[in-house]
C-alpha positions as CSV (number, residue, x, y, z in Angstrom):
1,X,17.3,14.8,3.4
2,X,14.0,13.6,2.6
3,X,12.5,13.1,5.8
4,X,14.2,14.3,9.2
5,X,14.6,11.4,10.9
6,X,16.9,9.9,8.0
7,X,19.9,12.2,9.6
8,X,20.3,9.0,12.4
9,X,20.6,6.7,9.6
10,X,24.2,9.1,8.9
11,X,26.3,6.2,10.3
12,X,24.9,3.7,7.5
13,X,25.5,6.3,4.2
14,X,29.4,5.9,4.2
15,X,28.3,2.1,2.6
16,X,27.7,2.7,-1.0
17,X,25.1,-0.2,-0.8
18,X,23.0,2.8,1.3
19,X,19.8,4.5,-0.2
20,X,16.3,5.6,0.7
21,X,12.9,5.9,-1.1
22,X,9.5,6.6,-0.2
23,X,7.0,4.0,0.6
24,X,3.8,3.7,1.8
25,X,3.8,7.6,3.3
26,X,7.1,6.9,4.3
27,X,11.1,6.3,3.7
28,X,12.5,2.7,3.6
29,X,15.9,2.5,4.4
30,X,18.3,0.3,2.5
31,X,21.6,-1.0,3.6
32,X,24.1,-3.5,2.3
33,X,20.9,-5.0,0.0
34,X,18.0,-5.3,2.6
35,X,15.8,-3.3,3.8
36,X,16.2,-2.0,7.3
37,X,13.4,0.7,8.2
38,X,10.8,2.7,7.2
39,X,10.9,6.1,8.6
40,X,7.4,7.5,9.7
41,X,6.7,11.1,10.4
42,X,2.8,11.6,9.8
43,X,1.1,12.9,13.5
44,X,-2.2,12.0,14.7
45,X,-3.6,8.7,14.1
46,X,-3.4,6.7,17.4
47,X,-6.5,4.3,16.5
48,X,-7.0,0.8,14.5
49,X,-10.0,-0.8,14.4
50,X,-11.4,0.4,17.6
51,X,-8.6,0.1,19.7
52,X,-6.9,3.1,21.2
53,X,-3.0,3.3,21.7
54,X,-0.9,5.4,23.5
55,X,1.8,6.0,20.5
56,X,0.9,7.5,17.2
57,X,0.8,4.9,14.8
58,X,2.9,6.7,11.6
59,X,5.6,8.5,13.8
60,X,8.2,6.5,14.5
61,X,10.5,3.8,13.1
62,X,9.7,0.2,11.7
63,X,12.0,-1.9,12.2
64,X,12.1,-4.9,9.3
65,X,12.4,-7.8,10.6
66,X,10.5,-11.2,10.6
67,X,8.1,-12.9,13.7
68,X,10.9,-15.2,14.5
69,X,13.2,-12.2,15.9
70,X,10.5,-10.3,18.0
71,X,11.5,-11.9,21.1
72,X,15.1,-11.7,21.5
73,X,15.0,-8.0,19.8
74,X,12.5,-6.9,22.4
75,X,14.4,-8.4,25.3
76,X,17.3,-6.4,24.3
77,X,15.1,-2.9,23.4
78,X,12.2,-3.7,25.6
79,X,11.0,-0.1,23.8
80,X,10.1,-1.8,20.8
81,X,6.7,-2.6,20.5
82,X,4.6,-4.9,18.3
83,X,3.1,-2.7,15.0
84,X,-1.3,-2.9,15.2
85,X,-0.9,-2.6,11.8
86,X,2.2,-4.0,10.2
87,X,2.4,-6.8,12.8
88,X,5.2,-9.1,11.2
89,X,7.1,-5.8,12.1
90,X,8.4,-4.2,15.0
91,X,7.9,-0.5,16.0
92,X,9.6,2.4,17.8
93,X,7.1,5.1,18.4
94,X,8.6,8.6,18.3
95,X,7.4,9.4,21.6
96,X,9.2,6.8,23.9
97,X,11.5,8.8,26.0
98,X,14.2,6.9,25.1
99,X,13.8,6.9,21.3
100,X,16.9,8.5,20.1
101,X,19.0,6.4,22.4
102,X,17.4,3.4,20.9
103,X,17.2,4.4,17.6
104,X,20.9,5.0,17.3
105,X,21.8,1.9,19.0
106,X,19.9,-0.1,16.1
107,X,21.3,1.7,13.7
108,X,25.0,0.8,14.5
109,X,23.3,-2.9,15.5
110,X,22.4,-2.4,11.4
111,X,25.6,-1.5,10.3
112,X,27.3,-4.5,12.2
113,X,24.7,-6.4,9.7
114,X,23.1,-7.9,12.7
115,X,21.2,-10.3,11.0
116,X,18.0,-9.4,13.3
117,X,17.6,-6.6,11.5
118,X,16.6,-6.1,8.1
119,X,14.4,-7.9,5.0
120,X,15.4,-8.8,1.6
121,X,13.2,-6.6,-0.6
122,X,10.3,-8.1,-2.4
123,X,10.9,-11.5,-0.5
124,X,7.7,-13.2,0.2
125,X,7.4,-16.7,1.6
126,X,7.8,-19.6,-0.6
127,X,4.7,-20.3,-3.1
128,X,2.7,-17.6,-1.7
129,X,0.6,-16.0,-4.5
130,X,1.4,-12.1,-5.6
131,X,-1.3,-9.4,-5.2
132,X,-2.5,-9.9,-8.6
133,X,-3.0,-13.4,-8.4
134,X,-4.7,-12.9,-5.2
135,X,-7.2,-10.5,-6.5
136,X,-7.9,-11.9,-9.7
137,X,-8.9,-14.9,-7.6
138,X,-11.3,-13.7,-5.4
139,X,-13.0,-10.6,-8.1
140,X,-13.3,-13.0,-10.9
141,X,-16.5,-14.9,-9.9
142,X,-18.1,-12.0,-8.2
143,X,-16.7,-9.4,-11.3
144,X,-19.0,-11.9,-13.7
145,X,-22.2,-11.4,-11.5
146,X,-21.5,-8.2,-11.3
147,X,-20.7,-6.9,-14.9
148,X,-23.9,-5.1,-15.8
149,X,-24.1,-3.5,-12.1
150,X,-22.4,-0.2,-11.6
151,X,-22.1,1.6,-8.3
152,X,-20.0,4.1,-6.4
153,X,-17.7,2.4,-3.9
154,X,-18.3,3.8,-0.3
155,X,-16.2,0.8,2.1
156,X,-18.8,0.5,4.6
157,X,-16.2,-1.6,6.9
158,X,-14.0,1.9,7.8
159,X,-15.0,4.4,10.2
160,X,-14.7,7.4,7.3
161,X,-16.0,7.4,3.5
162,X,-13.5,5.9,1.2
163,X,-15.1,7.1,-1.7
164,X,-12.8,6.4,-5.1
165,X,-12.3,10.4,-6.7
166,X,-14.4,10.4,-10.0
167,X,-12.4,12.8,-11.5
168,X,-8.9,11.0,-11.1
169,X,-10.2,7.8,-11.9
170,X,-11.6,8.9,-14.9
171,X,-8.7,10.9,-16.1
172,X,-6.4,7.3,-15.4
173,X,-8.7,5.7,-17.5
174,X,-9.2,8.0,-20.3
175,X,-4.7,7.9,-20.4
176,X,-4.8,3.8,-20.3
177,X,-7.7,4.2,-23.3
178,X,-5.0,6.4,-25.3
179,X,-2.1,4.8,-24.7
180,X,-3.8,0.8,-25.3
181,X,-5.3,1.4,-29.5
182,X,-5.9,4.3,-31.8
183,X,-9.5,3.1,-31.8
184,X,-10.1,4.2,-28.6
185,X,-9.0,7.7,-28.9
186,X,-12.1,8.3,-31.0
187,X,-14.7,7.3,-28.1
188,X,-12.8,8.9,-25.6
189,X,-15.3,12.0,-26.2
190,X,-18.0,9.5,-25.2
191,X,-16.9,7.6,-22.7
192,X,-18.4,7.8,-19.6
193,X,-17.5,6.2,-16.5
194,X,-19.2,4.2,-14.1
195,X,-17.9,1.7,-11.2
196,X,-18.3,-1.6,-10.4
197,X,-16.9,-3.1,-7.1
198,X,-16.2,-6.7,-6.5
199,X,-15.4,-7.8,-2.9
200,X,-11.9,-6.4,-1.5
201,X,-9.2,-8.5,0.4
202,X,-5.8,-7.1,2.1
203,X,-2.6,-7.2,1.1
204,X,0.8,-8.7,2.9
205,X,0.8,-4.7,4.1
206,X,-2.7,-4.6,5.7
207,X,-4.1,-2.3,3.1
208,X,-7.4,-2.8,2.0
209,X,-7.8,-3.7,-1.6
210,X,-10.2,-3.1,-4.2
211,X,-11.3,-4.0,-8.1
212,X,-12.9,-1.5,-10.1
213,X,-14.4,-1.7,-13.5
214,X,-15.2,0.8,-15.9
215,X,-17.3,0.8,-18.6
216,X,-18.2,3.4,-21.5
217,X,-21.7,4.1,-21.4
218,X,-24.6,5.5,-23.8
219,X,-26.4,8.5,-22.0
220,X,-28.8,6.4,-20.5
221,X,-26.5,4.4,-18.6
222,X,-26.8,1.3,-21.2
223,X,-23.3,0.1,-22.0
224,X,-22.6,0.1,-26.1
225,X,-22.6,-3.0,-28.2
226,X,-18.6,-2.5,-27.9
227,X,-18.2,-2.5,-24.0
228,X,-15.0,-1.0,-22.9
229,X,-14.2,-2.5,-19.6
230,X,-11.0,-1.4,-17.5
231,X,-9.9,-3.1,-14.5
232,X,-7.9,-1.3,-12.1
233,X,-6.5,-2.9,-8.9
234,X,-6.6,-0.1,-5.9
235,X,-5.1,0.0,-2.5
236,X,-6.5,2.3,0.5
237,X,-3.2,4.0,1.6
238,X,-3.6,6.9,4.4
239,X,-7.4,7.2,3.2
240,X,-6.4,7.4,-0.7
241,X,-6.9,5.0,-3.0
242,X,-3.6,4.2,-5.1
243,X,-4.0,3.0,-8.5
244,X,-1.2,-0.5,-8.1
245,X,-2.4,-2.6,-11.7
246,X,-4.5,-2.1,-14.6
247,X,-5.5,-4.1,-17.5
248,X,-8.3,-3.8,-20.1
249,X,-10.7,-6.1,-21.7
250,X,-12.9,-5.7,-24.6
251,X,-16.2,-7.3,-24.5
252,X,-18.0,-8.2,-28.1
């Protein structure tokens, strides 16, 4: 099994509709075409923005489920607790006393498809924008002012130094150069990268989001009459940055 926790989940693999896959430094757990859980199982991090509580906040069990269900599911497992992070979800922190107990009763609550329990996957509410519309949006005035500006990103806003790996980045971009026109492939050799950061949003998931440009340069910085520019939509997941949507656009 991927992760130990998934050996509660045993009761729910007899359905064939039953499978598992990482997500977000996790497992999600499917069942009879929804999502039920995530499984968590990182140790440590007990803090969000300031506050301090007394559960780790990645070890444990989220339980999918919508706002609308919180009460009556917490009146019957008065263990659950509200995520800090995820907060449309509910969450059984590995350290409650009474965790296995719990966890095992909502997983046979699960299989009886109480309808409580569980998401359809990808659902979002209706006429709500995706992520790429969303940033798009909000980088395309500031990406315009911005264009001829390049700095490293440092987010200011979190308590460590998110800084975006040079050498990863670069080595994405130099594969999305390849792969995009056989013009490319001879600048490659050249192309050097800076970064330019419009302003970041969140995502339905809480994770900070972030634009980056790059842009092949001359060895004085100056960008070359034929300005390479690649966008690539980030998220901040467990401190790293996670490349989620590129695009390119060639400037004349």
């Amino acid at each position: 099994m991927k992760f130990a926790l998934e050996h509660f989940c045993e009761p729910l693999m007899d359905d064939p509709s039953y499978f598992s896959k990482r997500m977000f430094g996790g497992l999600a757990v499917y069942h009879s075409d929804l999502m039920r859980f995530i499984l968590t199982e990182m140790n440590g991090k007990q803090e969000w923005r300031g506050q301090k509580y007394n559960f780790e906040l990645w070890n444990g069990v989220l339980l999918c489920t919508s706002r609308e269900h919180h009460g009556s599911l917490q009146k019957q497992w008065s263990q659950l607790v509200n995520h800090p992070v995820l907060g449309k979800w509910l969450f059984l922190p590995m350290n409650d006393p009474d965790f296995e107990m719990v966890f095992q009763e909502l997983i046979e609550a699960a299989k009886e498809n109480d309808s409580r329990i569980g998401i359809v996957p990808g659902s979002r509410k209706k006429g709500k924008p995706s992520l790429r519309v969303q940033a798009e949006k909000m980088f395309e005035a500031v990406a315009k002012k911005n264009r001829r500006t390049f700095h490293r990103f440092i987010d200011k806003t979190l308590p460590f130094k998110a800084q975006l790996p040079g050498p990863v980045n670069i080595h994405s971009a130099k594969q999305f150069l390849e792969s995009q026109d056989p013009w490319f492939q001879s600048k490659v050799g050249e192309f050097k990268y800076q970064i330019s950061v419009a302003e970041k949003l969140n995502d339905d998931e809480g994770f900070t989001v972030a634009q980056v440009e790059y842009s092949n340069v001359d060895e004085k910085g100056k960008p070359f009459t034929k300005n390479i520019e690649i966008t690539m939509i980030y998220q901040l997941r467990d401190r790293q940055w996670c490349l989620v949507e590129n695009y390119n656009q060639v400037l004349s």
